[in-house]
Every structure is written in C-alpha cells, then in structure tokens.
C-alpha positions as CSV (number, residue, x, y, z in Angstrom):
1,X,36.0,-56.3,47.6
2,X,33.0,-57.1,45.3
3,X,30.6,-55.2,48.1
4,X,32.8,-52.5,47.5
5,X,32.7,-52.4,44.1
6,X,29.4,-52.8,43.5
7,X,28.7,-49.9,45.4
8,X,31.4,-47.5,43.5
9,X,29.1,-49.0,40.4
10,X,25.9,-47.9,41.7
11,X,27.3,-44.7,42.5
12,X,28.7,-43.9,39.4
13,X,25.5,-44.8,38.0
14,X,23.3,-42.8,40.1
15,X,25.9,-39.5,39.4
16,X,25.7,-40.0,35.3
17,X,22.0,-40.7,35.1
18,X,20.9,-37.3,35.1
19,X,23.2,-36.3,32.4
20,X,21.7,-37.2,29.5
21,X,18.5,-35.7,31.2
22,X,19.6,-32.8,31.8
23,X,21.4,-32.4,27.5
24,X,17.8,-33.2,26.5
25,X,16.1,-30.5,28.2
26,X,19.0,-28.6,27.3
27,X,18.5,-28.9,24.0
28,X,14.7,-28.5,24.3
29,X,15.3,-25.3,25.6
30,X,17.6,-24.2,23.3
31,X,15.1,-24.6,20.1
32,X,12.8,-23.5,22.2
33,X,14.6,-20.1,22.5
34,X,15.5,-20.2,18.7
35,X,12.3,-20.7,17.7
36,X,10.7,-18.0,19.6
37,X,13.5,-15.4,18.5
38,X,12.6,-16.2,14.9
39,X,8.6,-16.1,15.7
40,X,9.7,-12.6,17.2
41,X,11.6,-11.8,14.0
42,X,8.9,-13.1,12.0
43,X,6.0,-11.3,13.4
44,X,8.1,-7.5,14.0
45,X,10.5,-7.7,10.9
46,X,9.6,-9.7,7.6
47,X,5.5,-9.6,8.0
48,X,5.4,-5.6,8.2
49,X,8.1,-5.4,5.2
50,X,6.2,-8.6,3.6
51,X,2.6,-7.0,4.0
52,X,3.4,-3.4,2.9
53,X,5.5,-4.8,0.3
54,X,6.7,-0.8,-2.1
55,X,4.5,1.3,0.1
56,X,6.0,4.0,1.9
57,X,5.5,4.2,5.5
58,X,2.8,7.7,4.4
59,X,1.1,5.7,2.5
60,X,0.3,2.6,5.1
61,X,-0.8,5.2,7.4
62,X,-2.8,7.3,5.2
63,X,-6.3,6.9,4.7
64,X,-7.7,5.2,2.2
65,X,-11.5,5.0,0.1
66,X,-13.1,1.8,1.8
67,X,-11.3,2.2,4.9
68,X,-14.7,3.1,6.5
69,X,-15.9,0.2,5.5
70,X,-14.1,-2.4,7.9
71,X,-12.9,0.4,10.6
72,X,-11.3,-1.7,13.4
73,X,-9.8,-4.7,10.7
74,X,-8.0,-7.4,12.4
75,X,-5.9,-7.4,9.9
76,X,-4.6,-4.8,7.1
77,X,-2.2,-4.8,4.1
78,X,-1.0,-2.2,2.0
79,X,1.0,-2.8,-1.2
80,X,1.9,-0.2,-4.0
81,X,3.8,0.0,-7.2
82,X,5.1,3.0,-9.4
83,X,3.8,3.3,-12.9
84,X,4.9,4.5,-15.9
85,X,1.7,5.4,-17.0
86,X,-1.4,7.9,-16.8
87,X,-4.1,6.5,-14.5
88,X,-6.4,6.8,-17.9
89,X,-4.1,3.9,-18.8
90,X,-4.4,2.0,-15.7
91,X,-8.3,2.5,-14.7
92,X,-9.7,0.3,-17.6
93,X,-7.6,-3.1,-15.7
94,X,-9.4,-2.2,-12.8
95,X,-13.0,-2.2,-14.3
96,X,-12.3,-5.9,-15.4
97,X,-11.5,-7.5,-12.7
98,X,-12.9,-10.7,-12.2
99,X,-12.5,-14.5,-12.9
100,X,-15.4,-14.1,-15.2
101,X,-13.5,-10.7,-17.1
102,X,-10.0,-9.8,-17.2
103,X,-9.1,-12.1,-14.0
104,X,-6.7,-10.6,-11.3
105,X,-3.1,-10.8,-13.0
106,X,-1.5,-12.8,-11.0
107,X,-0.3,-16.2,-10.7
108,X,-2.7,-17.7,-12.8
109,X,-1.4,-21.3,-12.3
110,X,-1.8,-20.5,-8.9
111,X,-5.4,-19.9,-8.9
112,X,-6.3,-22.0,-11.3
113,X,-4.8,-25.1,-8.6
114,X,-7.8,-24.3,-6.4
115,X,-10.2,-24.8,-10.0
116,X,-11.1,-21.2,-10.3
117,X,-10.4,-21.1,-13.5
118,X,-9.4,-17.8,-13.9
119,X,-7.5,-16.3,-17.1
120,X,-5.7,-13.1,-17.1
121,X,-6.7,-10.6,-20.0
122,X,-3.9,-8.7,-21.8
123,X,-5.8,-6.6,-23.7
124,X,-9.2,-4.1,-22.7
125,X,-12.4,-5.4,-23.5
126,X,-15.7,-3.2,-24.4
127,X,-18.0,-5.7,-22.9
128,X,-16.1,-5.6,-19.7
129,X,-15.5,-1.8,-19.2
130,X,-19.3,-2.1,-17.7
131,X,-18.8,-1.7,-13.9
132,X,-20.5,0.2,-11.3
133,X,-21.5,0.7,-7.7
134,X,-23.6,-2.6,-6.7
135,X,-22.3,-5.2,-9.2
136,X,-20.7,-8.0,-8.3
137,X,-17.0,-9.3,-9.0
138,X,-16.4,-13.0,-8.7
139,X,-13.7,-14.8,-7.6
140,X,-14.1,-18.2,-8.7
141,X,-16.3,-20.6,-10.3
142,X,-20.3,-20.0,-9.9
143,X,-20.5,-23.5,-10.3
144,X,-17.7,-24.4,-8.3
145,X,-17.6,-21.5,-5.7
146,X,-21.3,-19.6,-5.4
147,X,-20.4,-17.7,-2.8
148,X,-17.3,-16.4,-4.0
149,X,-18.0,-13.2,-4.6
150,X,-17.6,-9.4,-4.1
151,X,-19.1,-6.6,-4.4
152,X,-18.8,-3.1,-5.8
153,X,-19.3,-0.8,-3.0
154,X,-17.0,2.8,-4.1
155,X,-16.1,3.5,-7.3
156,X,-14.5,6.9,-8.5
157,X,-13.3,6.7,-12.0
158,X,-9.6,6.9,-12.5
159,X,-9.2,7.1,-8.7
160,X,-11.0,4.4,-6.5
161,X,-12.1,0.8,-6.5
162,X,-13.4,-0.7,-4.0
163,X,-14.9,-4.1,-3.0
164,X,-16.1,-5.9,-0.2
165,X,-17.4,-9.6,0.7
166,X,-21.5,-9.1,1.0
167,X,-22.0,-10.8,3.6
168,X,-22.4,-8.9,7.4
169,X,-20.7,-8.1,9.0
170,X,-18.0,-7.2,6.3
171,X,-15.2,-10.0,6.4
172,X,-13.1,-8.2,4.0
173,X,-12.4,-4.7,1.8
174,X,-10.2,-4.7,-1.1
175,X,-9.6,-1.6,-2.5
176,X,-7.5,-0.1,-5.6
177,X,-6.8,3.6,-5.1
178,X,-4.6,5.5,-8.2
179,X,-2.3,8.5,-6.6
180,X,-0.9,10.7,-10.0
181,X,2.9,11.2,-8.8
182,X,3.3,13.3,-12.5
183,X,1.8,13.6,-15.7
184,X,2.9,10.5,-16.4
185,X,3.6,8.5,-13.5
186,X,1.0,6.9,-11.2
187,X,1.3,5.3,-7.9
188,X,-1.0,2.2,-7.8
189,X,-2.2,1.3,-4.0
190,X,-3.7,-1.4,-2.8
191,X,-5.4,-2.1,0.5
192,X,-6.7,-5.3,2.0
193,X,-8.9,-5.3,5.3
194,X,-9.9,-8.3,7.0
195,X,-12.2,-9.3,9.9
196,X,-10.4,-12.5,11.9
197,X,-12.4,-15.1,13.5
198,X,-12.7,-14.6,17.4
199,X,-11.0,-18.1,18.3
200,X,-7.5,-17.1,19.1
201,X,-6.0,-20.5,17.6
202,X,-7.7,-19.8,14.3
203,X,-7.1,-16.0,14.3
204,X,-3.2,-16.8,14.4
205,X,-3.5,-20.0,11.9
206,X,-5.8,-17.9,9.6
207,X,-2.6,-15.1,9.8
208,X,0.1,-17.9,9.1
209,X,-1.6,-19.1,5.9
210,X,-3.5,-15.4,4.3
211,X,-0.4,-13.5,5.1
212,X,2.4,-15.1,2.9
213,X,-0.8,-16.0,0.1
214,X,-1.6,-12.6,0.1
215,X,1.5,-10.8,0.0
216,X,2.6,-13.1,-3.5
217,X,-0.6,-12.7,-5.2
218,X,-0.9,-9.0,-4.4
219,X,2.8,-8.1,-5.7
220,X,2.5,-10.1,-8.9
221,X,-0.8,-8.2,-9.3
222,X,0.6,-5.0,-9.1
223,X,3.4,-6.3,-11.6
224,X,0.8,-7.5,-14.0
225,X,-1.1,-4.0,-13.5
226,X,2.0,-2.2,-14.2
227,X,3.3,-4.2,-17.3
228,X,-0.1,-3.7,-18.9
229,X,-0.6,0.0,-18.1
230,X,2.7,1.0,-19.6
231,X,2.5,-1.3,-22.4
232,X,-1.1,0.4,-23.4
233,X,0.6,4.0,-22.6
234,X,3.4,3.2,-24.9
235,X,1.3,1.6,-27.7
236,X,-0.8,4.8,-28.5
237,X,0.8,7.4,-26.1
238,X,-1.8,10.1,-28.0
239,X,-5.1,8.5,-28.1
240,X,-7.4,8.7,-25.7
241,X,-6.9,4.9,-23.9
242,X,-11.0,4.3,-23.6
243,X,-10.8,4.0,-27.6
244,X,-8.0,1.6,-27.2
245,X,-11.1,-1.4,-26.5
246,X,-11.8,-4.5,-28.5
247,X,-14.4,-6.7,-28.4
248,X,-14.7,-9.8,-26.8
C-alpha cells in the first residue's frame, strides 16, 4: 500500500511540474507579443503623426531650402503651423534666434534644466535683427557648451532660414521656411535633418530619446512663433514691422 502510494505521488508530481513552466513562458510570450505590437504601433502610427506634427502630407514631401544640405538624413522631421500674420511679421523672430538673442520660444524651463540659460524674447530687438550667411547661432552656454553651435548656411529674407552643425560631415540641418497661404496668412515650416551614428544600438536609442524631445520643443516653438507674429501683426497692422524694433 505505501509502495503504491508513493508511486501515485511521484506521478502526480512529475505530471504537474511542468505546469507552472509552461504559464511562465506563457506569459513571457504573451508581453512579448504585446510589446512588439505596441513597438509596431509606435514606430508606423504615433512617430510619423508625432514627427510631422500640422504638416500636410505635401508638405513632408516637398522640398525644402537646406534639404541639399544633408541629402540621404537618417532621420527627418517636418512640423508646420498656420499664422495669422504676414511673413514681414514673422521673419524678424527668425533673425534672433539664439540663446545669446531672442532664444528658441519654447519650453524655456526645459532648456534652462540642461544650464543653457536661454530666455525667450517677446519683443524685436535692433541689435539682434543682424544675421546673415556665415554667422553663427548658439545653442547654449559658451562657457558651458563651446561647441554648441550652428551656423547660418541659407538665408532668403522673409522666406528661408537655414542652419547646420559646422562640423563635417553635417550632423544636422534645421531650417525655417515661410509659405504665404494669403495676404495675411502664413504657413510656418519647419524641417529638421539628422545624420545617426552607424552603431545600430545607438542609432535606435539616439531615435527613442531625439524623437519625443524634438517633437515638444519643435511644436511649442511654432506656438511661440505664432503667438508673437500675430500679436506684432495686430499691434500696428499698418506699419511697416522692421520699424516695430527697440533696443536692447
């Protein structure tokens, strides 16, 4: 009797041991699946929409001042924003850009976390209105961040801005392209192009991290452009906007 049931013990045993097994991988699998479904989601659905954040399809495919200047990119974005405003009223944001001018308009807090000290201008100043082909825009800090820099490769008045890291080849392309929609509407693009670093592990990483950082900063920048433009277009809708400066 006890040689029987010892046996029908070790039997039962051996035919539940692989249970619990077999719900772990189970269950491995299944967030494995999840996880990869959402990746997939990620990658084909939000980033595209997240990326081209209020440009039209026509617009991410058109071509754009600068593009020459990063041909193959590894990686591109391109945002835009309506305006209620000539791009008279627009262009003198543009030409002072920089942490050491009118800043970015964005989340200042933001960039200020990093110590870039950057302050966001809300009005047009003389001193900074002085911008052309080979200067150089910072992006942070000399002090703090030498080497953050860019420089002022294109520049069409009232139509295109565009910048690029000096170094070679070109890591990155920023450019700020005004499309008039009306007399009095103005579609402000914005393209980024970026060169990704060859390890595969890094290119992805890099994407994680720029992608979502870009996308925020970028829209709020095109918010700030747009709140200032219209407010400068509203304040003297019948004066010529480069005698709307003031003096730092």
């Amino acid at each position: 009797m006890t040689t029987d049931a010892n046996t029908k013990r070790t039997a039962s045993i051996s035919n539940d041991s692989p249970r619990p097994a077999r719900k772990i991988w189970k269950g491995r699998i299944e967030w494995l699946v999840v996880g990869t479904l959402l990746g997939v989601a990620y990658w084909m659905l939000v980033r595209p929409r997240m990326l081209n954040w209020g440009a039209t399809s026509e617009e991410v495919r058109a071509s754009l001042p600068g593009d020459d200047r990063l041909p193959e990119p590894d990686a591109e974005s391109t945002m835009a924003i309506s305006v209620d405003a000539t791009t008279g009223a627009i262009w003198p944001w543009l030409r002072q850009l920089g942490q050491e001018q009118g800043g970015f308009y964005s989340h200042e807090w933001a960039e200020n976390i990093f110590g870039l000290d950057i302050h966001n201008a809300d009005r047009i100043v003389t001193e900074w209105q002085e911008l052309s082909v080979g200067d150089t825009v910072r992006l942070g800090r000399a002090d703090r961040f030498p080497d953050a820099t860019l420089e002022v490769v294109a520049f069409e008045p009232e139509r295109a801005l565009v910048l690029q890291t000096p170094d070679e080849p070109t890591g990155w392309v920023w450019s700020f392209v005004l499309e008039p929609v009306s007399e009095t509407t103005t579609r402000i693009l914005v393209r980024s192009r970026i060169r990704l670093p060859e390890n595969p592990v890094v290119r992805v990483a890099a994407q994680l991290v720029l992608d979502p950082v870009m996308s925020i900063m970028t829209h709020e920048m095109l918010r700030g452009l747009r709140s200032r433009a219209e407010r400068l277009e509203t304040a003297q809708p019948t004066t010529d906007v480069s005698d709307q400066t003031t003096p730092s």
